[in-house]
DRENMARBA-97705 format. One record per residue (C-alpha): x, y negated, z negated. Coordinates in nm, 3 decimals, m for minus. Example, Ala and Ser with C-alpha at 12.3 -4.5 7.8 and 13.67 -1.06 7.14 Angstrom:
% DRENMARBA-97705
<pt><c1>1.230</c1><c2>0.450</c2><c3>m0.780</c3></pt>
<pt><c1>1.367</c1><c2>0.106</c2><c3>m0.714</c3></pt>
This chain:
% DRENMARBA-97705
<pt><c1>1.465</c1><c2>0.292</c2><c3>m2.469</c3></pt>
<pt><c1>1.040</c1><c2>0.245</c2><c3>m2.505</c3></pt>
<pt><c1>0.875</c1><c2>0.592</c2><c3>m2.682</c3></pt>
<pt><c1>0.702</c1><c2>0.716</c2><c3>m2.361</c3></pt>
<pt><c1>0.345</c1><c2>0.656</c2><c3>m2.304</c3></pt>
<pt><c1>0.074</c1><c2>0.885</c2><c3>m2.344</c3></pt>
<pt><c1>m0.120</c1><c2>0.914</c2><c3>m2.003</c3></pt>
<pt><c1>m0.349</c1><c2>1.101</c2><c3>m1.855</c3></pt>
<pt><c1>m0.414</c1><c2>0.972</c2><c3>m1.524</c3></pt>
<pt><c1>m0.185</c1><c2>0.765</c2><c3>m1.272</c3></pt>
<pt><c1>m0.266</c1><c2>0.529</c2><c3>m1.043</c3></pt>
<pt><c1>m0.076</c1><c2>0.448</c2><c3>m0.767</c3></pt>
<pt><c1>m0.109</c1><c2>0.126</c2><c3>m0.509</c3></pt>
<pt><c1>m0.034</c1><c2>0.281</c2><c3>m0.141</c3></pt>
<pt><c1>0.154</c1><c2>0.007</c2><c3>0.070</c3></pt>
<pt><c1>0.520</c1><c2>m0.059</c2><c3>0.002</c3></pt>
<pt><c1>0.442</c1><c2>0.130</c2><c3>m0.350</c3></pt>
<pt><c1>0.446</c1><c2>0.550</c2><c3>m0.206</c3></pt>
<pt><c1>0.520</c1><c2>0.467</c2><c3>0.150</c3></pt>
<pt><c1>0.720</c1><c2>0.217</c2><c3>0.353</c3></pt>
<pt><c1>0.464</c1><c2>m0.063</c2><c3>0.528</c3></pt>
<pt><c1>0.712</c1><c2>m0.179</c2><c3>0.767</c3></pt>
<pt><c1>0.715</c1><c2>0.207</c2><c3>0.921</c3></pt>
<pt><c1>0.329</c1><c2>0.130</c2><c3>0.955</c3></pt>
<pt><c1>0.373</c1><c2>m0.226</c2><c3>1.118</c3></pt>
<pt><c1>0.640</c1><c2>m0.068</c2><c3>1.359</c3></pt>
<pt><c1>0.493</c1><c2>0.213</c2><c3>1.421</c3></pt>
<pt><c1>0.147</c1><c2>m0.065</c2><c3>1.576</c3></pt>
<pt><c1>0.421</c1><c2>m0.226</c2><c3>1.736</c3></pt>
<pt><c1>0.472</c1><c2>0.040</c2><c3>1.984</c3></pt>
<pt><c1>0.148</c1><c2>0.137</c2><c3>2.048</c3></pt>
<pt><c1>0.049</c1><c2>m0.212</c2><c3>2.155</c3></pt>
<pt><c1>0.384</c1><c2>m0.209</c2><c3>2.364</c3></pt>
<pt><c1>0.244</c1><c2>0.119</c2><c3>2.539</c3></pt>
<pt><c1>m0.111</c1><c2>m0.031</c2><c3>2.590</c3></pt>
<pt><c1>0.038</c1><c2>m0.342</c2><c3>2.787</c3></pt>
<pt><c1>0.299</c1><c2>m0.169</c2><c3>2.960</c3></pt>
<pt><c1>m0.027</c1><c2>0.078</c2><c3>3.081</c3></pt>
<pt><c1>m0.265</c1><c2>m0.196</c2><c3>3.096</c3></pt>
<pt><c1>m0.106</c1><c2>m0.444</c2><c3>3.219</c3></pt>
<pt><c1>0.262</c1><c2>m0.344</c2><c3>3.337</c3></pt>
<pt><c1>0.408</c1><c2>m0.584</c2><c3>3.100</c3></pt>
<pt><c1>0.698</c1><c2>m0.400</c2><c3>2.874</c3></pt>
<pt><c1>0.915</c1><c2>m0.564</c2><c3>2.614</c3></pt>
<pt><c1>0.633</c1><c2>m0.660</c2><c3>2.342</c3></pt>
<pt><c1>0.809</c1><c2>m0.384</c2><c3>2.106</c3></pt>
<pt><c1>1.135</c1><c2>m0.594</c2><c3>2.086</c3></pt>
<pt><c1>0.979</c1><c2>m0.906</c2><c3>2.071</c3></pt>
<pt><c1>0.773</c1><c2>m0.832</c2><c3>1.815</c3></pt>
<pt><c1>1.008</c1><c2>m0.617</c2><c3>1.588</c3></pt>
<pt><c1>1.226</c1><c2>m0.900</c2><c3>1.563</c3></pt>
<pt><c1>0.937</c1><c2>m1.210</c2><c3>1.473</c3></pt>
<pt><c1>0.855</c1><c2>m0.936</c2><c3>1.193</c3></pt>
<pt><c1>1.193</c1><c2>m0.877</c2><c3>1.130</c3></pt>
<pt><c1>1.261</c1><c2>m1.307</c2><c3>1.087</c3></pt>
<pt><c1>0.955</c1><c2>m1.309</c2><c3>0.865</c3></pt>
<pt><c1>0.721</c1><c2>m1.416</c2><c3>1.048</c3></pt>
<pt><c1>0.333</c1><c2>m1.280</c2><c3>0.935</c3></pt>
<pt><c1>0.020</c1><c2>m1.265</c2><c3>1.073</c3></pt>
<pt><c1>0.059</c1><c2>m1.470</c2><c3>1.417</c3></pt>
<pt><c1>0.306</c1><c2>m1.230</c2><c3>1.547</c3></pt>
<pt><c1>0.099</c1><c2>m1.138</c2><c3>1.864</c3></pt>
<pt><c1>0.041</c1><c2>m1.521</c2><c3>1.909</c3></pt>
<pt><c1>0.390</c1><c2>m1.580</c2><c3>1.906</c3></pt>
<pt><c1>0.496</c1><c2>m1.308</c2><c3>2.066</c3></pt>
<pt><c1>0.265</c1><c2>m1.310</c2><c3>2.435</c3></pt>
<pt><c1>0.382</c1><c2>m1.614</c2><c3>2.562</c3></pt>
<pt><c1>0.757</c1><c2>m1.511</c2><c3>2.531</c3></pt>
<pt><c1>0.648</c1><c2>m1.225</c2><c3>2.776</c3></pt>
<pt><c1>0.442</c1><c2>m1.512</c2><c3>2.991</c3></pt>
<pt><c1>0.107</c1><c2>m1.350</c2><c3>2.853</c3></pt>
<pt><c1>m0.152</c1><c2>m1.640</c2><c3>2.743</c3></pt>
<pt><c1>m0.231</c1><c2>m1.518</c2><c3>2.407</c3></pt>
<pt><c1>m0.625</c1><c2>m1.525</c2><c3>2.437</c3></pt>
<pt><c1>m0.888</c1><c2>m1.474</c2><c3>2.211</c3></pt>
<pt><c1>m0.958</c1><c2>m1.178</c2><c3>2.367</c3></pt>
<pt><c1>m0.650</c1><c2>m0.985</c2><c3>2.431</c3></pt>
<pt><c1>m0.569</c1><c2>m1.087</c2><c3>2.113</c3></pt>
<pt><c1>m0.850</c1><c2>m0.868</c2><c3>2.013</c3></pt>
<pt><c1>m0.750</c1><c2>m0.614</c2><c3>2.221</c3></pt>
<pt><c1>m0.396</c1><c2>m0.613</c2><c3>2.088</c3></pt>
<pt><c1>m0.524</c1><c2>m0.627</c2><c3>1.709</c3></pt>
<pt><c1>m0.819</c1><c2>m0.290</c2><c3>1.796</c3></pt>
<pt><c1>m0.534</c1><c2>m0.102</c2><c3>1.949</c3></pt>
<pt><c1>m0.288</c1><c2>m0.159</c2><c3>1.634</c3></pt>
<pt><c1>m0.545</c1><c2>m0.097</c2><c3>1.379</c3></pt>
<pt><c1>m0.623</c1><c2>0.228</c2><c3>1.571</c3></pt>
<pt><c1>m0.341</c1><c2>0.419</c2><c3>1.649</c3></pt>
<pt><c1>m0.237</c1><c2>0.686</c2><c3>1.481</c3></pt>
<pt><c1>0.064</c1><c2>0.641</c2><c3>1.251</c3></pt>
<pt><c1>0.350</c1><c2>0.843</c2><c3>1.226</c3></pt>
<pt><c1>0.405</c1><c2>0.804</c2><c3>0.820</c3></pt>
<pt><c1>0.666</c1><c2>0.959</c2><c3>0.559</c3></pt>
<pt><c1>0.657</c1><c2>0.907</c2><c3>0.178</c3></pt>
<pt><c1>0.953</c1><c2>0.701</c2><c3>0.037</c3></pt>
<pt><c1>1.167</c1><c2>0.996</c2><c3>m0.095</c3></pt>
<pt><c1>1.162</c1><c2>0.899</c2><c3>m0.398</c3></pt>
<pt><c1>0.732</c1><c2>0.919</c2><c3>m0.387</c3></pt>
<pt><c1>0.784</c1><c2>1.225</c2><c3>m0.246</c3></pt>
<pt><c1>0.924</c1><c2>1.350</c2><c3>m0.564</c3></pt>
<pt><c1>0.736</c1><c2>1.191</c2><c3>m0.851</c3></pt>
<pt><c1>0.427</c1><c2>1.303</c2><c3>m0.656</c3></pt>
<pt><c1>0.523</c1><c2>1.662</c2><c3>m0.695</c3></pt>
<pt><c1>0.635</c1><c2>1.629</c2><c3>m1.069</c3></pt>
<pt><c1>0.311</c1><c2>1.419</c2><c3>m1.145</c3></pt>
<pt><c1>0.033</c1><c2>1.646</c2><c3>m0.954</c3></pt>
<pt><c1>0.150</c1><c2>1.956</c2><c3>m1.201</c3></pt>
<pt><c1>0.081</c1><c2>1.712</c2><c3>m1.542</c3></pt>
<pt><c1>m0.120</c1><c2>1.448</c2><c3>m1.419</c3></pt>
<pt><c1>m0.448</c1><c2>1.348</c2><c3>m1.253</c3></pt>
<pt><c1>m0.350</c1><c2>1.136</c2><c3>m0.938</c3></pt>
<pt><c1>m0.543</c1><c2>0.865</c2><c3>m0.764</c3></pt>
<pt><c1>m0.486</c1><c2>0.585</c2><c3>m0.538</c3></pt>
<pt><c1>m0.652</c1><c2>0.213</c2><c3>m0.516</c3></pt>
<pt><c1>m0.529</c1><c2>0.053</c2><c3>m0.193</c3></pt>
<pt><c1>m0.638</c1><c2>m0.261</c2><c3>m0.043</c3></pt>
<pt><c1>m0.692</c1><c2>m0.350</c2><c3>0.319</c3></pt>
<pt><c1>m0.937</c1><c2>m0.263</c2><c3>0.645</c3></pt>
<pt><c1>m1.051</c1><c2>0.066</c2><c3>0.571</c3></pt>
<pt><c1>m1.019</c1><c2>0.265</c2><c3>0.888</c3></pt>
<pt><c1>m0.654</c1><c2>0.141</c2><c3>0.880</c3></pt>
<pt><c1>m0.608</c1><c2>0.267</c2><c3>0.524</c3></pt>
<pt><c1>m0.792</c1><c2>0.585</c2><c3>0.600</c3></pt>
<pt><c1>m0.525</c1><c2>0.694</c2><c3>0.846</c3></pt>
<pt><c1>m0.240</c1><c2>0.601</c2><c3>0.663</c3></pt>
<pt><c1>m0.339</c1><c2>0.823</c2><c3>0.354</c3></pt>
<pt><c1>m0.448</c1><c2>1.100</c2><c3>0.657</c3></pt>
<pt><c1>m0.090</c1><c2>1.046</c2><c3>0.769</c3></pt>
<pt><c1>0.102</c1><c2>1.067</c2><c3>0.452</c3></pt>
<pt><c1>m0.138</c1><c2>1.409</c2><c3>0.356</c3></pt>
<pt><c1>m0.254</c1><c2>1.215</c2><c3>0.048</c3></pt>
<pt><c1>m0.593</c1><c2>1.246</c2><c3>0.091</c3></pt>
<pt><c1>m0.588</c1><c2>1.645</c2><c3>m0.092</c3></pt>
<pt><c1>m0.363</c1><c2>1.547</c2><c3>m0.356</c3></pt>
<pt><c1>m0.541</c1><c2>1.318</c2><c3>m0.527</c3></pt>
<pt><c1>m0.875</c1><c2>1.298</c2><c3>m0.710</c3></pt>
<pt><c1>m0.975</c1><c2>1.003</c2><c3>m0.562</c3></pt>
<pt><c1>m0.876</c1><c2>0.733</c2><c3>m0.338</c3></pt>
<pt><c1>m1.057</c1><c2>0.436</c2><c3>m0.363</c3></pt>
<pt><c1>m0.992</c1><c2>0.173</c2><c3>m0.025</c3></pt>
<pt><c1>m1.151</c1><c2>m0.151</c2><c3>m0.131</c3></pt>
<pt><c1>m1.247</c1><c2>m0.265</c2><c3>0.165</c3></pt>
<pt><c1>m1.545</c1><c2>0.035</c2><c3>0.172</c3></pt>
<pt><c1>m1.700</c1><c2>m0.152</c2><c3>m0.132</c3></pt>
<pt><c1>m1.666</c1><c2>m0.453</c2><c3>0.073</c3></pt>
<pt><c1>m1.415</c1><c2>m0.757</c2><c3>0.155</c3></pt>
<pt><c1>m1.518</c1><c2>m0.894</c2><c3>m0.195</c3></pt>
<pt><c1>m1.382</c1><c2>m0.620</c2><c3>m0.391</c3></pt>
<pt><c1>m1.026</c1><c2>m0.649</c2><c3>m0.266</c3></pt>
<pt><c1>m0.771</c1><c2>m0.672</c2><c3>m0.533</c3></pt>
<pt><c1>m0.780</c1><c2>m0.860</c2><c3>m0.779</c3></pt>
<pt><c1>m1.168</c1><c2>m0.772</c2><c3>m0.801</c3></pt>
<pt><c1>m1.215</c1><c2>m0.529</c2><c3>m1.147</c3></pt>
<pt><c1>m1.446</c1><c2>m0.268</c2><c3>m0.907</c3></pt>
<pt><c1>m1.204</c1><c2>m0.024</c2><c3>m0.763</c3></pt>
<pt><c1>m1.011</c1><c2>0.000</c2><c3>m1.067</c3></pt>
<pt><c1>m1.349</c1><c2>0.045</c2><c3>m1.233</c3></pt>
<pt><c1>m1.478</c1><c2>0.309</c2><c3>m1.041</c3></pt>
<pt><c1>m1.122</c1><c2>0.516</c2><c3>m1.102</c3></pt>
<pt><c1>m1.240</c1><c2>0.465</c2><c3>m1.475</c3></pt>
<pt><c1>m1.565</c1><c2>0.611</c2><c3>m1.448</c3></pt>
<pt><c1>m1.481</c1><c2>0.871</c2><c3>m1.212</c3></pt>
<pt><c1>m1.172</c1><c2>1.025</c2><c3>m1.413</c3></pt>
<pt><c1>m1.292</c1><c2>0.981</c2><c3>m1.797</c3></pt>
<pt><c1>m1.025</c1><c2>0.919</c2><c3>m2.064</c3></pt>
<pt><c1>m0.852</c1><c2>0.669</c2><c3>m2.279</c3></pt>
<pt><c1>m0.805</c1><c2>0.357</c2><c3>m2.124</c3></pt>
<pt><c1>m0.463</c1><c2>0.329</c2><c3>m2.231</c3></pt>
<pt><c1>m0.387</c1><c2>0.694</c2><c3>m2.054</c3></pt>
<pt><c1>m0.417</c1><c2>0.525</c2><c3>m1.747</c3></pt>
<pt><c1>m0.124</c1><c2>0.392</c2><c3>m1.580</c3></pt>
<pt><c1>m0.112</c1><c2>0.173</c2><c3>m1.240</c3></pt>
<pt><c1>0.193</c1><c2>0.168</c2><c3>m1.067</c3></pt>
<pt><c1>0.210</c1><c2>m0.101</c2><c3>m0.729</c3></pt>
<pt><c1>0.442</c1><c2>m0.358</c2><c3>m0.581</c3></pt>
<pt><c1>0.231</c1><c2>m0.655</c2><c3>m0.549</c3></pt>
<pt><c1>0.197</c1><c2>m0.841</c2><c3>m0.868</c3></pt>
<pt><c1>0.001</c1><c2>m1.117</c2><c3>m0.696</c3></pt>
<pt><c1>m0.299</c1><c2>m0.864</c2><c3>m0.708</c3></pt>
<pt><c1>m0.187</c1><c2>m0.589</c2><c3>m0.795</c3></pt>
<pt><c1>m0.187</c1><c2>m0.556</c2><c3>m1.178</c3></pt>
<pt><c1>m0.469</c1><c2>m0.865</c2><c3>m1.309</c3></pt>
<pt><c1>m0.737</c1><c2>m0.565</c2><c3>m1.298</c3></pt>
<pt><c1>m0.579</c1><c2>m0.298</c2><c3>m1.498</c3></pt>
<pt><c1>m0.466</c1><c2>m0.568</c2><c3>m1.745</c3></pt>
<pt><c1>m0.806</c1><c2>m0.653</c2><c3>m1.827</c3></pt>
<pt><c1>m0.904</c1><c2>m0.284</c2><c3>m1.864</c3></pt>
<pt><c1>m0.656</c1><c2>m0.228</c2><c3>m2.089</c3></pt>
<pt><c1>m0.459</c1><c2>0.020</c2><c3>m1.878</c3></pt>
<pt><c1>m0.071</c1><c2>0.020</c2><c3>m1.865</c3></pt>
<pt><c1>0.090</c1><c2>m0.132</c2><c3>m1.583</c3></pt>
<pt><c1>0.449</c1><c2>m0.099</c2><c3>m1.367</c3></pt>
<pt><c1>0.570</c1><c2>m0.288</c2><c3>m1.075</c3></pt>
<pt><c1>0.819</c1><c2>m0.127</c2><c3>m0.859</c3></pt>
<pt><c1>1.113</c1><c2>m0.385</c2><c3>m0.757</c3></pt>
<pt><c1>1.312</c1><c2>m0.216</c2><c3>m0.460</c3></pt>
<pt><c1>1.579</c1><c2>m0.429</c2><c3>m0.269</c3></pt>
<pt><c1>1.409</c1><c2>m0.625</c2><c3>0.022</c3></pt>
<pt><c1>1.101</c1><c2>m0.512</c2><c3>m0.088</c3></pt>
<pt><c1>0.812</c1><c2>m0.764</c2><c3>0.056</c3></pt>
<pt><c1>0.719</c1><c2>m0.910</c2><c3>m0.307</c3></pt>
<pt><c1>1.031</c1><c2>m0.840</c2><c3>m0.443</c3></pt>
<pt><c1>1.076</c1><c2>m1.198</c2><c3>m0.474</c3></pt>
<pt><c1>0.795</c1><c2>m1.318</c2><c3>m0.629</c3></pt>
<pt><c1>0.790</c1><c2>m1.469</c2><c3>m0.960</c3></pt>
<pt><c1>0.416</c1><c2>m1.356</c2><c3>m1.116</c3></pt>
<pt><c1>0.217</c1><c2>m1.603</c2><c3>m1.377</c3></pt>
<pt><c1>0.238</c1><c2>m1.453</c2><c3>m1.689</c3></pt>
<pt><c1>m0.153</c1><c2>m1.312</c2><c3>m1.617</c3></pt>
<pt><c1>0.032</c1><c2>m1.095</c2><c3>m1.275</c3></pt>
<pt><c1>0.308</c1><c2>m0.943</c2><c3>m1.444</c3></pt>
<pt><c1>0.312</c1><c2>m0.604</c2><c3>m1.531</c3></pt>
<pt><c1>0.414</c1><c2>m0.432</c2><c3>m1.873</c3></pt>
<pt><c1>0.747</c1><c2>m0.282</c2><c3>m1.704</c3></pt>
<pt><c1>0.979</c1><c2>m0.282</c2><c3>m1.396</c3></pt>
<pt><c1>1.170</c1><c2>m0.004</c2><c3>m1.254</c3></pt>
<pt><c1>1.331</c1><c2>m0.021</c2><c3>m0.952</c3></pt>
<pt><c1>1.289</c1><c2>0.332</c2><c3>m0.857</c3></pt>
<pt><c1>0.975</c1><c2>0.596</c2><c3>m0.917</c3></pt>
<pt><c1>1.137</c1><c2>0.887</c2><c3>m1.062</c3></pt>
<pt><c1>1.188</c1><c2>0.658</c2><c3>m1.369</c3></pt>
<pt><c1>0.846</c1><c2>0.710</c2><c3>m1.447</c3></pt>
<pt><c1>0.930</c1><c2>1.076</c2><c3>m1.581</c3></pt>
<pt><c1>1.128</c1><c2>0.875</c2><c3>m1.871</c3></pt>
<pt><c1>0.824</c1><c2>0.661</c2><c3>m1.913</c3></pt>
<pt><c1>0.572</c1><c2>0.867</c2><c3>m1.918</c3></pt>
<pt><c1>0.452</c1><c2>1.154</c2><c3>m2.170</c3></pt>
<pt><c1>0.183</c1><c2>1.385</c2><c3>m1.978</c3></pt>
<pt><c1>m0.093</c1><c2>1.480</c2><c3>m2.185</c3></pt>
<pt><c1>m0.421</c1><c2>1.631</c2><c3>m2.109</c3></pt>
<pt><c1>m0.721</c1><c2>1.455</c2><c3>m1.990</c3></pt>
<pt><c1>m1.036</c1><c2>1.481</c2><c3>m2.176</c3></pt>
């Protein structure tokens, strides 16, 4: 058992870290399917495309999947396909166990969010989830620019600046430890990855640089971890 941490401020990754992605990803899924079947009276993109995602595939999932519903898969209903996914409006839910650190957290704890990815996207998730009021700031990289996506020190930086304190009261919590934790490590902040079965990068193996201070395998350990104290 670690002596808890001092902290004053948490900061939490959004994708696969409060919420699940893959609700997000199926949830595009079937408003492309409605768009074609409206469009263009073709139906059976949801299916097809739920189960490429489901076999792994990434990021040519509409090229794969038009021609199995004899659609040529052009550069421009590609881009169709990709505005309408992007746009939609997501039906979202917290992981339950987000759901309930969140609540325990926002009583002790100052609460923000760094989240990579295209901002409008992002934008509607947090919208979705009702994150938007429960934090003191949210900081979507992509707004600074496609630069200043993780690992880039800036939107960590500006969660510094904004929310004064300690630097080792600050605590980042994500799921990625490709990107996810290099930042805070160089600011001196603490750092957790959350591991949950079948998790996306729940495989990976980080470079010693990636990893972060602790795993835990479900949120709520963080009340163990952690000892709330005010910020300055």
């Amino acid at each position: 058992m670690i002596k808890p941490w001092p902290v004053h401020t948490l900061v939490f990754d959004l994708d696969d870290t409060l919420y699940p992605e893959r609700a997000f990803v199926l949830s595009g899924f079937a408003a492309v399917d409605a768009w074609l079947q409206r469009e263009l009276k073709v139906t059976g993109f949801r299916e097809t495309a739920e189960q490429l995602f489901s076999a792994g595939l990434r990021g040519q999932i509409f090229d794969e999947a038009l021609p199995r519903l004899r659609l040529v898969p052009s550069v421009e209903l590609i881009g169709q396909l990709v505005a309408v996914y992007r746009a939609h409006e997501p039906q979202l839910a917290l992981f339950p166990e987000a759901a309930e650190i969140l609540a325990w957290a926002e009583k002790k704890l100052r609460l923000a969010i760094v989240t990579d990815g295209f901002a409008e996207v992002q934008r509607r998730k947090l919208a979705a989830l009702g994150l938007e009021p429960r934090v003191a700031l949210s900081v979507v990289t992509d707004e600074l620019g496609r630069e200043f996506w993780k690992p880039h020190l800036k939107g960590y930086q500006l969660i510094a600046s904004a929310l004064v304190g300690p630097r080792t009261g600050f605590v980042y919590i994500g799921d990625n430890a490709r990107k996810d934790f290099i930042a805070p490590r160089k600011l001196g902040w603490r750092t957790v990855r959350i591991l949950r079965d079948g998790g996306e990068h729940a495989d990976y193996h980080p470079r010693p640089d990636e990893q972060a201070e602790i795993d835990i395998r479900d949120l709520r350990e963080l009340r163990d971890l952690l000892q709330p104290v005010p910020p300055p």
